[in-house]
N, C-alpha and C positions, 0 to 999 in steps of 0.2 A: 504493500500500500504506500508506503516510503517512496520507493521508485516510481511509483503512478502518479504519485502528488509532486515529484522534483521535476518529472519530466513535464506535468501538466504547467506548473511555475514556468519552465524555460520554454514551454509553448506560447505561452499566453506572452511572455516578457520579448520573445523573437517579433510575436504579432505588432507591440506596440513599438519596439524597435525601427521597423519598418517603416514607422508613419513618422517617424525622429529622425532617422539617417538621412538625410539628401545630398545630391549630387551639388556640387561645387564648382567654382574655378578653381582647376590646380595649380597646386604652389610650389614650387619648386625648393629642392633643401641640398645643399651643398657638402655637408659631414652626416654622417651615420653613425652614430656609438650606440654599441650593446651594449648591457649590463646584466652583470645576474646579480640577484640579490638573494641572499641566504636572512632567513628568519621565522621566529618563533613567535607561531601565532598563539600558542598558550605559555605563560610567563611562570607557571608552577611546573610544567616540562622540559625534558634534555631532547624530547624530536623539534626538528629543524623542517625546514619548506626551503625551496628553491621556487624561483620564478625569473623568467628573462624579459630583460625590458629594453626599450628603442628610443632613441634622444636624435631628433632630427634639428638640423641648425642651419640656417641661413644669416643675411649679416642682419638681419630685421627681427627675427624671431625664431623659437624653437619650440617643440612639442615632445610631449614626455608620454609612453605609457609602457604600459606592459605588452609583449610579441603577441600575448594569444588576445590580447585587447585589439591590438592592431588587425589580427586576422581576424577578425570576428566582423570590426566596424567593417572589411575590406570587401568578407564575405555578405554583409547583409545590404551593402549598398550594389554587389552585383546583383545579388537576388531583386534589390528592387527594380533594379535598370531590364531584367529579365524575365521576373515575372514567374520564375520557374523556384518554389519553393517547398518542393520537395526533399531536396535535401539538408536545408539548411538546419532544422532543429541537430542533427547528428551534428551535423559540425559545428555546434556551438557547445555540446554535450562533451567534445572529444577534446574541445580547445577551453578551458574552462581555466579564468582567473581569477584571484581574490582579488585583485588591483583593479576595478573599472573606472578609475579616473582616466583623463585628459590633463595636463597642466599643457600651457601657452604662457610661455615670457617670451615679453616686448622689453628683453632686459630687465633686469634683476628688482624695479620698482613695478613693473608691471605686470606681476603673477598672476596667471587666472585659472582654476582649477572647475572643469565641470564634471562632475562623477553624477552616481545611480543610486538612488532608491527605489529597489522593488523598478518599476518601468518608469517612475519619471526621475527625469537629467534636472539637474539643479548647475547655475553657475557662482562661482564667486573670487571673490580676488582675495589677495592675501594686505596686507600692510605696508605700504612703501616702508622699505628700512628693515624689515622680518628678519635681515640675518647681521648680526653684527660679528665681523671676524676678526680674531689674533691672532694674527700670525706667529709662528714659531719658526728660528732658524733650525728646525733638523729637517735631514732631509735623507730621503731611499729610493730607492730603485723597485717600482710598484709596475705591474703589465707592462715593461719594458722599458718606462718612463722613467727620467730625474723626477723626481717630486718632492716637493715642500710640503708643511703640515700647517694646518691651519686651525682653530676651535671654536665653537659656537656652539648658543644655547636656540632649542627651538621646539616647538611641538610638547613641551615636554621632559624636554631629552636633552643629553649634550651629546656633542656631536664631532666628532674627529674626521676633517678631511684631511685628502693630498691632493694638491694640483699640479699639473706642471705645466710651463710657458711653453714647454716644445708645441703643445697644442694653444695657440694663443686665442683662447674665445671665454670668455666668462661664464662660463657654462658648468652645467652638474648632472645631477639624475635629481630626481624627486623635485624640489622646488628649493634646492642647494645650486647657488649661485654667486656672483660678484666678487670673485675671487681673479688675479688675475694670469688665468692658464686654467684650463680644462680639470675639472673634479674627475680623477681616476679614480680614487673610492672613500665614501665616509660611509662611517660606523657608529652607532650610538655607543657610548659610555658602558652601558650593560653589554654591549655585542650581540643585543636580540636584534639589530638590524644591520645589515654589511654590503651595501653596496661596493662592485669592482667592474672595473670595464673590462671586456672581453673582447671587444674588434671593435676597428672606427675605420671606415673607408670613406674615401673623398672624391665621391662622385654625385654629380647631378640626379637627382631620384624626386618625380614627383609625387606626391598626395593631396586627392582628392574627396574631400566630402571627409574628413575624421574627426571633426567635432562635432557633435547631435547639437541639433535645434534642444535649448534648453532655457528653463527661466532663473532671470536672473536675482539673487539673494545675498544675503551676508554671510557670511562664516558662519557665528553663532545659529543664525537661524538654519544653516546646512545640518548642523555636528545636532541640533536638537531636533530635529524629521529623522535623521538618522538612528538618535537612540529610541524616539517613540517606534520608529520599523522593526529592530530587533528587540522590541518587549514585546509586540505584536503581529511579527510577519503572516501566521496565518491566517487572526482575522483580517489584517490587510489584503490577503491573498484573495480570500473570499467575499468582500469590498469591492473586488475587482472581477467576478466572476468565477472564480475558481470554486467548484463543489467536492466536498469531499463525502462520498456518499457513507464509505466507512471506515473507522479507525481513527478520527478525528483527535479524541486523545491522545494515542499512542506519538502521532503525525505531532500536535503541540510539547508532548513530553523532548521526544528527538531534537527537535528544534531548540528545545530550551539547553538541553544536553549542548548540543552544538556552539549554543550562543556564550554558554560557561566556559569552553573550552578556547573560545576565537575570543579571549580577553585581553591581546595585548597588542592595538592598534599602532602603525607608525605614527602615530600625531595622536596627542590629547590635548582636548582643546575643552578650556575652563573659563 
């Protein structure tokens, strides 16, 4: 019944996807940097999660998500252009991340993050000035790079980058920025979060249509829709059409199970 009701969520969350994703003018992005990032969604466990994510740069702006984020928005704006949506619940099922945000810096004052609740996109911006950095003189040899060390507090957390100038762009992963030379990898304090780059190629790559139509809000009001979701997800589920004809306890117990276990967010926001 579990798997009847996750796939019915990801049916129902594909259909409204759909009506959010539109086609674009493409934009063109100059550097390509991976990341993976190692961490620990439950902060009372020694299991770890991997997930790999994509930082595209041009000299205007840059976009931050997770790979299977990227194949998903890639896949469902073909589906829409095609009209052929038969397969796409499976590939959304096979590419599944915890990460559905978007970030867009227009440079390091101008953060904009739009993520997902349940089917609706929310956007919002971060703080001019959100990272204030100190640099330190040490410095190592990180993904092949000279790099410098740098620290900051944010989200929460502190935070240990390295950058190096060999890649001259003020750029990061997450919405770690203004430093000046490329963030090859920060870490929280605790090391439940560890961002590293993994490749960066330098070629022309366009993207089209990868931010959803979404509305626009403040922080606070994002991080509070978010916690009323996971106190709620079912009945929100069923708010939205979804019926659960039976096992409906069981379906809320897992959930709640779930929701105990996913307690250790990159960002706490107070």
């Amino acid at each position: 019944m579990l798997r009847f009701a996750c796939a019915a969520l990801i049916m129902l969350v594909s259909r409204f996807a759909l009506g959010q994703i539109k086609g674009s003018s493409p934009v063109s992005y100059d550097i390509t940097c991976s990341y993976q990032l190692t961490f620990f969604p439950d902060s009372s466990s020694a299991v770890s999660k991997t997930e790999s994510f994509l930082l595209f740069i041009n000299q205007e702006q840059s976009i931050f998500k997770s790979r299977n984020r990227y194949l998903n928005d890639s896949a469902i704006l073909a589906t829409e252009r095609s009209r052929n949506r038969q397969d796409l619940m499976s590939f959304l099922q096979a590419h599944r991340t915890d990460f559905q945000f978007n970030i867009v810096k227009h440079g390091c004052n101008a953060v904009r993050t739009t993520d997902q609740i349940y089917h609706d996109y929310f956007s919002y911006p971060e703080t001019p000035g959100h990272l204030q950095w100190v640099l330190a003189q040490d410095t190592a040899t990180i993904a092949g790079y000279r790099a410098q060390r740098a620290t900051t507090e944010f989200g929460g957390r502190k935070w240990e980058a390295w950058f190096t100038e060999a890649v001259p762009v003020s750029e990061g992963p997450y919405k770690f920025c203004g430093l000046p030379g490329l963030i090859i990898r920060v870490t929280d304090s605790k090391e439940q979060y560890d961002f590293v780059l993994n490749g960066l190629t330098q070629s022309r790559r366009e993207l089209t249509g990868q931010v959803p139509k979404s509305a626009q809000t403040e922080k606070s009001t994002f991080f509070k829709k978010q916690l009323e979701y996971r106190a709620n997800p079912v009945g929100i589920a069923e708010q939205s059409g979804v019926v659960f004809t039976s096992g409906r306890s069981e379906i809320v117990q897992r959930v709640q199970q779930k929701n105990k276990s996913e307690n250790n967010p990159i960002e706490f926001f107070h």
